[in-house]
N, CA, C and O atoms as a printed pandas DataFrame, in Angstrom:
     atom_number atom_name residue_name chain_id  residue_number  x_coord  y_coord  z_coord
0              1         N          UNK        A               1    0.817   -1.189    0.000
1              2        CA          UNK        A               1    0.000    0.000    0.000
2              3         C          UNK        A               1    0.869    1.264    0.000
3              4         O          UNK        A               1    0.401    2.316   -0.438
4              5         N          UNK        A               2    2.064    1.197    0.456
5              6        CA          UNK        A               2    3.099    2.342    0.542
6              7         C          UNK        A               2    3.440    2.988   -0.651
7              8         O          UNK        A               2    3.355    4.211   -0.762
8              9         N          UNK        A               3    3.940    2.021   -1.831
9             10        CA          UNK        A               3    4.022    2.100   -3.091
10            11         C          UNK        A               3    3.297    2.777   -4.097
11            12         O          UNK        A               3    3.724    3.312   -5.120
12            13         N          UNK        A               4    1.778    2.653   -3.535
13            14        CA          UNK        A               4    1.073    2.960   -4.503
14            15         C          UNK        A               4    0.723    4.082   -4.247
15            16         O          UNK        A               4    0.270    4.810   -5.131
16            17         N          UNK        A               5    0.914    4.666   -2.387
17            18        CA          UNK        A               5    0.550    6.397   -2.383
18            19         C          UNK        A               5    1.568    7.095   -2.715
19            20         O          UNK        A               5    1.459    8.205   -3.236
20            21         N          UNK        A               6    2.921    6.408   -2.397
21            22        CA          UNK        A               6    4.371    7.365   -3.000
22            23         C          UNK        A               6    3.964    7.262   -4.541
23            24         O          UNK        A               6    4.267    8.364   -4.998
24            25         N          UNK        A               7    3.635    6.784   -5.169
25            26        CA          UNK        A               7    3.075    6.757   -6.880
26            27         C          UNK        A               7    2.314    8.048   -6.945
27            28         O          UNK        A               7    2.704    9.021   -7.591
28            29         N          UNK        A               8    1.216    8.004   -6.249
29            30        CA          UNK        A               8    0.477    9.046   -6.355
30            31         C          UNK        A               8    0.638   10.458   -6.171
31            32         O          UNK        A               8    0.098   11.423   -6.713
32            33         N          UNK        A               9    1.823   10.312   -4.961
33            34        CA          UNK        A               9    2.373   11.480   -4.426
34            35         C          UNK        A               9    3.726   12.371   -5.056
35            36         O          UNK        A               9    4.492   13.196   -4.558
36            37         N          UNK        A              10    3.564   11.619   -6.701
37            38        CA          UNK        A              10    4.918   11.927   -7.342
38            39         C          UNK        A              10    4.912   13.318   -7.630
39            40         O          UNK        A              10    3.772   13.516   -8.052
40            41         N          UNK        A              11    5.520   14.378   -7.646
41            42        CA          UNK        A              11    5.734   15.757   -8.379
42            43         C          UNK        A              11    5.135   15.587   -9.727
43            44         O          UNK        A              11    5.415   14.603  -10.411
44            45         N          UNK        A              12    4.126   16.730  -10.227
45            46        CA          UNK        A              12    3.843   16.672  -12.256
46            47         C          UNK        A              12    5.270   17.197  -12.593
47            48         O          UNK        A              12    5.486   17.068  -13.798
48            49         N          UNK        A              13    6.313   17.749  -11.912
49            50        CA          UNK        A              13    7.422   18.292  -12.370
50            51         C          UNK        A              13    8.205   18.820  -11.664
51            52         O          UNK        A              13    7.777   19.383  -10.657
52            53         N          UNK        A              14    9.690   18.821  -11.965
53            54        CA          UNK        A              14   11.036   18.833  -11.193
54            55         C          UNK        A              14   11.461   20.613  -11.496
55            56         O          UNK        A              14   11.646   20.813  -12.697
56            57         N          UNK        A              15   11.539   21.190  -11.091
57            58        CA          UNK        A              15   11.536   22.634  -11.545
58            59         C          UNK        A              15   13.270   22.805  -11.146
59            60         O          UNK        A              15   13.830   22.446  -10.110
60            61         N          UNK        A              16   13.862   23.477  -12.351
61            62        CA          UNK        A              16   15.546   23.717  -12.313
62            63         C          UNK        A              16   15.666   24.686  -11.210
63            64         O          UNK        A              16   14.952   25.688  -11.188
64            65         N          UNK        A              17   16.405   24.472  -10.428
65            66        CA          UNK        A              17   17.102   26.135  -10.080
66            67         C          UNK        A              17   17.273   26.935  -10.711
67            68         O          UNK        A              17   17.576   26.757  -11.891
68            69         N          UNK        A              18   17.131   28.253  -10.115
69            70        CA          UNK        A              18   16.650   29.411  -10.899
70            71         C          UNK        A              18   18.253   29.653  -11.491
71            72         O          UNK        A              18   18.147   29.999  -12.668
72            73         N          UNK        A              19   19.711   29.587  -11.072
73            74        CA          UNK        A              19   20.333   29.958  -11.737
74            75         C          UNK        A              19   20.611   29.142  -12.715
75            76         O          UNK        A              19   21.062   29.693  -13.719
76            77         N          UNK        A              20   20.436   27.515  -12.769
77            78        CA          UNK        A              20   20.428   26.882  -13.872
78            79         C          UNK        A              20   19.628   27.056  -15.233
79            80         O          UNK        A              20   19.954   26.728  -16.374
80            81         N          UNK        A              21   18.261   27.791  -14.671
81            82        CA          UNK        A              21   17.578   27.974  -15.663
82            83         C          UNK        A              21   17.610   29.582  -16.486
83            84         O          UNK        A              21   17.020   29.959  -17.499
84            85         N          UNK        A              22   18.341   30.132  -15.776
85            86        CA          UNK        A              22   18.947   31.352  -15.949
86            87         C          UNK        A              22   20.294   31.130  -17.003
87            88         O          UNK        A              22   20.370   31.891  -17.967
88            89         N          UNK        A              23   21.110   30.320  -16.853
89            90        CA          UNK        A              23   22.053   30.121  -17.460
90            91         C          UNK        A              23   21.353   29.312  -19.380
91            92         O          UNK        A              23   21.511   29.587  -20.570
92            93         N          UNK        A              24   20.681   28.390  -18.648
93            94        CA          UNK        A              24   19.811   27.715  -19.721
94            95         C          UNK        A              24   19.240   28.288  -20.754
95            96         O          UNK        A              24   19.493   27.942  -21.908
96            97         N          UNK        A              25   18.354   29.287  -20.428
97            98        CA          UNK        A              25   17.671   30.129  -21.397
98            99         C          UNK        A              25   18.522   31.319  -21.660
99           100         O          UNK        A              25   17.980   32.337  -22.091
100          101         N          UNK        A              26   19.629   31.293  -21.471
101          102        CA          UNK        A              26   20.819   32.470  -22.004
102          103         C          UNK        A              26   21.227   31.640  -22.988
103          104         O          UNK        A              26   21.276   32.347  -23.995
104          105         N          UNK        A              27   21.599   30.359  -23.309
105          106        CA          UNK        A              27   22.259   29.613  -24.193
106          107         C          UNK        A              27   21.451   28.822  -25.205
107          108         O          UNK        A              27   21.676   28.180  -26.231
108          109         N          UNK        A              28   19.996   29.291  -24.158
109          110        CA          UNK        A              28   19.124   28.810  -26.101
110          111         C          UNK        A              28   19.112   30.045  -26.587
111          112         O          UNK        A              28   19.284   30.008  -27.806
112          113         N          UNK        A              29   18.952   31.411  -26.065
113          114        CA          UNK        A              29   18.961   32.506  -27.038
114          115         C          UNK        A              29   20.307   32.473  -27.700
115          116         O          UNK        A              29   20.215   32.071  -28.860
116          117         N          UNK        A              30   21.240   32.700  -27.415
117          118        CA          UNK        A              30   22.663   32.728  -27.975
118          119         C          UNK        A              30   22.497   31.588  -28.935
119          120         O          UNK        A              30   22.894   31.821  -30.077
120          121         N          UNK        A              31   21.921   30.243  -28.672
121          122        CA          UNK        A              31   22.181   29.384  -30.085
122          123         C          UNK        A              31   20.980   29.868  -30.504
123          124         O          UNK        A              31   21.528   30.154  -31.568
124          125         N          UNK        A              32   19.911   30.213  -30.664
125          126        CA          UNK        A              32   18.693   30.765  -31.545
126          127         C          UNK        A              32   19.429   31.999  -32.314
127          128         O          UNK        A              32   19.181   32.149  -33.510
128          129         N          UNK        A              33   20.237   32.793  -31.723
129          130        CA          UNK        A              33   20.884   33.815  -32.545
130          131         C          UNK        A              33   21.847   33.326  -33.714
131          132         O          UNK        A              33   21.743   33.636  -34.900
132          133         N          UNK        A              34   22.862   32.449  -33.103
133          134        CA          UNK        A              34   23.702   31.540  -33.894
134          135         C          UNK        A              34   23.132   31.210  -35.205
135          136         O          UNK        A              34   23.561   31.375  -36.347
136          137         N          UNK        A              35   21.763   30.563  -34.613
137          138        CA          UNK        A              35   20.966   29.447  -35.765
138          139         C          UNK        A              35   20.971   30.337  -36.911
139          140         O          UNK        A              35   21.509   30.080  -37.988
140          141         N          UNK        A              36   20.145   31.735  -36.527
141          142        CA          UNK        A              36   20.020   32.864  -37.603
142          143         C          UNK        A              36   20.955   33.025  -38.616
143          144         O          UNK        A              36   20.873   32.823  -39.828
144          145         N          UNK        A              37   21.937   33.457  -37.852
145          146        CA          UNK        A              37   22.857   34.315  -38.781
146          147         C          UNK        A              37   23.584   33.157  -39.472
147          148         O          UNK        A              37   24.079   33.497  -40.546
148          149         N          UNK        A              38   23.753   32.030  -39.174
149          150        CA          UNK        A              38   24.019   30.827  -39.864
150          151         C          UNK        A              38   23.252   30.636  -40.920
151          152         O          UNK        A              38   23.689   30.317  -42.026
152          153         N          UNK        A              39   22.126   30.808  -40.659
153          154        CA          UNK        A              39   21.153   30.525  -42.096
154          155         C          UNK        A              39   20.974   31.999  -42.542
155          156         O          UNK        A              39   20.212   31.963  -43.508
156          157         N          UNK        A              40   21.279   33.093  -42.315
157          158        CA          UNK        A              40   21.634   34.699  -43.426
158          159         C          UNK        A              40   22.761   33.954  -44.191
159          160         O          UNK        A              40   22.562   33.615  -45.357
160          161         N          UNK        A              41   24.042   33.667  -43.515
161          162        CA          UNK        A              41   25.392   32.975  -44.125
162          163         C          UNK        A              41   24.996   32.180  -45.387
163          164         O          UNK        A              41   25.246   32.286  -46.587
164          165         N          UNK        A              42   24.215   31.271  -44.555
165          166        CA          UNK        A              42   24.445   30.267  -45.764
166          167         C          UNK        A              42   23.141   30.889  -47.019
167          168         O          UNK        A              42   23.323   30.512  -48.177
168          169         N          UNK        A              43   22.326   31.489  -46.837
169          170        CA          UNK        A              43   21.868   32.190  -47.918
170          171         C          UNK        A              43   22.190   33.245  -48.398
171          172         O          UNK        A              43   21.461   33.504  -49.356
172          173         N          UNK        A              44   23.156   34.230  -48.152
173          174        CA          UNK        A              44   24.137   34.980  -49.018
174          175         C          UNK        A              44   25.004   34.228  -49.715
175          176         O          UNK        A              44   25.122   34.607  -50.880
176          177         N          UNK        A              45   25.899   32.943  -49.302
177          178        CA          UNK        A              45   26.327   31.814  -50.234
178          179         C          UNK        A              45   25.493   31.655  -51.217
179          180         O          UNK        A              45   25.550   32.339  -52.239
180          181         N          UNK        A              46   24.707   30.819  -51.033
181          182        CA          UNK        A              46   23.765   30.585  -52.303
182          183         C          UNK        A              46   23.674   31.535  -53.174
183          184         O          UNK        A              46   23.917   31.259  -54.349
184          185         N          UNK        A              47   23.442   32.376  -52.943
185          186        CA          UNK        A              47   22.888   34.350  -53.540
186          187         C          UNK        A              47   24.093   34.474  -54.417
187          188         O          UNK        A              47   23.865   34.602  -55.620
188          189         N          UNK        A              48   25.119   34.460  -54.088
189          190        CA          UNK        A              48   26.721   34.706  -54.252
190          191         C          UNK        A              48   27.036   33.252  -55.541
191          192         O          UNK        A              48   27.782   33.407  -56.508
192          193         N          UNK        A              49   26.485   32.282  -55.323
193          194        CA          UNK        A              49   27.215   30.938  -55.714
194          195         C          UNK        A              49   26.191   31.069  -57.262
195          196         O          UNK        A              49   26.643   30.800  -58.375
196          197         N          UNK        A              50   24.690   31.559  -56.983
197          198        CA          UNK        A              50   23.872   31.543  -58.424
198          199         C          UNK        A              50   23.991   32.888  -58.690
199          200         O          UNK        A              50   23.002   33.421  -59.194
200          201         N          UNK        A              51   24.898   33.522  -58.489
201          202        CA          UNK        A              51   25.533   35.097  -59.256
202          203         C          UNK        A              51   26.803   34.731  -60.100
203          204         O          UNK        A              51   26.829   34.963  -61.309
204          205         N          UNK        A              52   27.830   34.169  -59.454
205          206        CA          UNK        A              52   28.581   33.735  -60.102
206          207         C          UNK        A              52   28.330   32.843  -61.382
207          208         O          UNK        A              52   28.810   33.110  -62.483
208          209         N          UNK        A              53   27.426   31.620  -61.082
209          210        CA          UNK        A              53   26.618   30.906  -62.410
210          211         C          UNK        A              53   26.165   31.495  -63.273
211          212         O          UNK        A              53   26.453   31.164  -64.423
212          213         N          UNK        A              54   25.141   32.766  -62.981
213          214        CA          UNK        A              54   25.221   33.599  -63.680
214          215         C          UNK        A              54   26.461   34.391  -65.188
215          216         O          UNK        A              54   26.495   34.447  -66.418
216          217         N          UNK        A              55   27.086   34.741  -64.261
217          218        CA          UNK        A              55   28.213   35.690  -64.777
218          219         C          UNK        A              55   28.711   34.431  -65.417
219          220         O          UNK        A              55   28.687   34.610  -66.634
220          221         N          UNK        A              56   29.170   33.183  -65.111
221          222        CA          UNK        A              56   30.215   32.273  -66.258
222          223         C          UNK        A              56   29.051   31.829  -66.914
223          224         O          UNK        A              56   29.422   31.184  -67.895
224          225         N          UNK        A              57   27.734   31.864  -66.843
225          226        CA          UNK        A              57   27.175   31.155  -67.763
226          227         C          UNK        A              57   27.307   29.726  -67.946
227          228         O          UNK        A              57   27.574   29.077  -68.958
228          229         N          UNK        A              58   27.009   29.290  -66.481
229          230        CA          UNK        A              58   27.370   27.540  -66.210
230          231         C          UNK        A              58   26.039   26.914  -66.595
231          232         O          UNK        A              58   24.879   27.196  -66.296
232          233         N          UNK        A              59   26.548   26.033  -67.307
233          234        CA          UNK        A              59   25.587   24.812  -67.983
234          235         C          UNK        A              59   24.419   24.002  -66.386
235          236         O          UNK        A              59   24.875   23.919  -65.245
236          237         N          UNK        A              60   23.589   23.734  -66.608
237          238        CA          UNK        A              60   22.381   23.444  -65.356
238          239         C          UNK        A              60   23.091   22.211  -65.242
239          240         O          UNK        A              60   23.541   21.464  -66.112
240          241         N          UNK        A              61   23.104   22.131  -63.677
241          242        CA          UNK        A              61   23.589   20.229  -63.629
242          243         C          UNK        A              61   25.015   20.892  -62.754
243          244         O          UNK        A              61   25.426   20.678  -61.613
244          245         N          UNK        A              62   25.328   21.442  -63.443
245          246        CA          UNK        A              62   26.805   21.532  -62.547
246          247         C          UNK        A              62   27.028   21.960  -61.204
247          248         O          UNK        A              62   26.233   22.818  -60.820
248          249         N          UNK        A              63   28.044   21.529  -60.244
249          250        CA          UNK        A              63   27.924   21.772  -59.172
250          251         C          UNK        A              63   29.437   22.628  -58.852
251          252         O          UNK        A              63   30.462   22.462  -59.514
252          253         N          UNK        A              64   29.316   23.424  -57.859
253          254        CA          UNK        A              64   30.464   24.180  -57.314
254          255         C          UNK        A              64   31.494   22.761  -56.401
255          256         O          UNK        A              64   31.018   22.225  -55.401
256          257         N          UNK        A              65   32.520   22.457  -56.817
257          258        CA          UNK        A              65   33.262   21.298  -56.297
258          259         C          UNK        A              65   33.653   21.822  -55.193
259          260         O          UNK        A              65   33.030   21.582  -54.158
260          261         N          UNK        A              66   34.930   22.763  -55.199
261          262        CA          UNK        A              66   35.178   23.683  -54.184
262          263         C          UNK        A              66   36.167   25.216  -54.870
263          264         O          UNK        A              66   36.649   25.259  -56.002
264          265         N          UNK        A              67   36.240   26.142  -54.003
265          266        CA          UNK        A              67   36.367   27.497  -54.624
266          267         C          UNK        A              67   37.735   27.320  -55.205
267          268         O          UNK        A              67   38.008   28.330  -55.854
268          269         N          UNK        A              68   38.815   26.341  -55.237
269          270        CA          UNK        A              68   40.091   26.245  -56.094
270          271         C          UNK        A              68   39.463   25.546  -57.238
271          272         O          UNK        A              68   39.930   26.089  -58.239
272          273         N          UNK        A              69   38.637   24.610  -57.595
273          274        CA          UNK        A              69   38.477   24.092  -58.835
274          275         C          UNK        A              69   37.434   25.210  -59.617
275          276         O          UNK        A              69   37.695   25.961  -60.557
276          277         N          UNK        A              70   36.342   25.056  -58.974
277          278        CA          UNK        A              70   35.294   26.183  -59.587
278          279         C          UNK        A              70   34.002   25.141  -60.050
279          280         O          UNK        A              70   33.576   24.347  -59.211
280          281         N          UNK        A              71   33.478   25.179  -61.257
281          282        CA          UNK        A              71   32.124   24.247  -61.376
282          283         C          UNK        A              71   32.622   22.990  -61.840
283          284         O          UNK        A              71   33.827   22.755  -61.745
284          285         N          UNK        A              72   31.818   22.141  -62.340
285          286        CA          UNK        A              72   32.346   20.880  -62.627
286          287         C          UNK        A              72   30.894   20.249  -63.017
287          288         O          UNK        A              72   29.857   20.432  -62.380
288          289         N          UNK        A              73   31.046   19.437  -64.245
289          290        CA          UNK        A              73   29.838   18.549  -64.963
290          291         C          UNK        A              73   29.782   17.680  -63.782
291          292         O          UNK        A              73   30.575   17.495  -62.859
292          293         N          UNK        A              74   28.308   17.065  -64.142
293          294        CA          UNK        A              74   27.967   16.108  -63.187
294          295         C          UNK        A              74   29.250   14.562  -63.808
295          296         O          UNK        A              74   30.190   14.531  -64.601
296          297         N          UNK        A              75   28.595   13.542  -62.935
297          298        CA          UNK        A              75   29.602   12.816  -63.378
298          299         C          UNK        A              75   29.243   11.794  -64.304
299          300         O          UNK        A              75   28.144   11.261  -64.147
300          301         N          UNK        A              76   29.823   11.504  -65.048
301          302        CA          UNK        A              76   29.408   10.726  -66.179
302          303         C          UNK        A              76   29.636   12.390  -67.763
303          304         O          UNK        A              76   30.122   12.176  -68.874
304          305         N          UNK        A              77   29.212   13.528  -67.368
305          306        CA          UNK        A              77   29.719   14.115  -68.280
306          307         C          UNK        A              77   31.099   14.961  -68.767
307          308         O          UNK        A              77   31.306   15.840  -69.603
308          309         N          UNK        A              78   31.717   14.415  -68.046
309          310        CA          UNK        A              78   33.454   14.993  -68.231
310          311         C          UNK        A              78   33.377   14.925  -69.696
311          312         O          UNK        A              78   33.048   13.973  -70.402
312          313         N          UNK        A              79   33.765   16.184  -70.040
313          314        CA          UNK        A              79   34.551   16.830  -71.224
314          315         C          UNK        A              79   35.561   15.576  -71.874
315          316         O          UNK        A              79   36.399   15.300  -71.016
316          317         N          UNK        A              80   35.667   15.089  -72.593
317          318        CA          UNK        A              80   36.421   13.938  -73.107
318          319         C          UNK        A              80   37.513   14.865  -74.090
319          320         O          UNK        A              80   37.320   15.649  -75.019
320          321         N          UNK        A              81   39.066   14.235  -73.221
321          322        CA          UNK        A              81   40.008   14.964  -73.634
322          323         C          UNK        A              81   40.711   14.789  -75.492
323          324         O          UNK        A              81   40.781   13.731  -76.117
324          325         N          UNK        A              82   41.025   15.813  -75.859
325          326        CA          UNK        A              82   41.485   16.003  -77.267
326          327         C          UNK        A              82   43.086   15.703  -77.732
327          328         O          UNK        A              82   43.431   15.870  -78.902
């Protein structure tokens, strides 16, 4: 019978200390800020990456390999050498 009133008598919830939860909700805003400007970043990339496509006039399909090579056919269409 002990069992079943400590069951009953459980907390609906464990509440943090206030400076833990103080610290807590400082570091989801700081990563909610992070998250942002991470995704401005990576969509000025994009913005930047189909400007450049633009300007060389890159064939659809091609992908940016990395900024020392530049675009590149998918695979299977390499330029077959002369």
């Amino acid at each position: 019978m002990d069992g079943v009133d400590k069951k009953a008598a459980a907390p609906a919830a464990i509440g943090l200390p206030r400076r833990t939860r103080e610290i807590l909700e400082s570091k989801l805003r700081e990563q909610a800020t992070l998250q942002a400007l991470l995704q401005q970043q990576g969509q000025a990339i994009n913005e930047l990456i189909e400007a450049a496509r633009e300007m060389l006039d890159v064939p659809a399909g091609w992908e940016l390999a990395n900024t020392g090579v530049g675009f590149v056919a998918p695979a299977g269409n390499e330029p077959v050498p002369e």
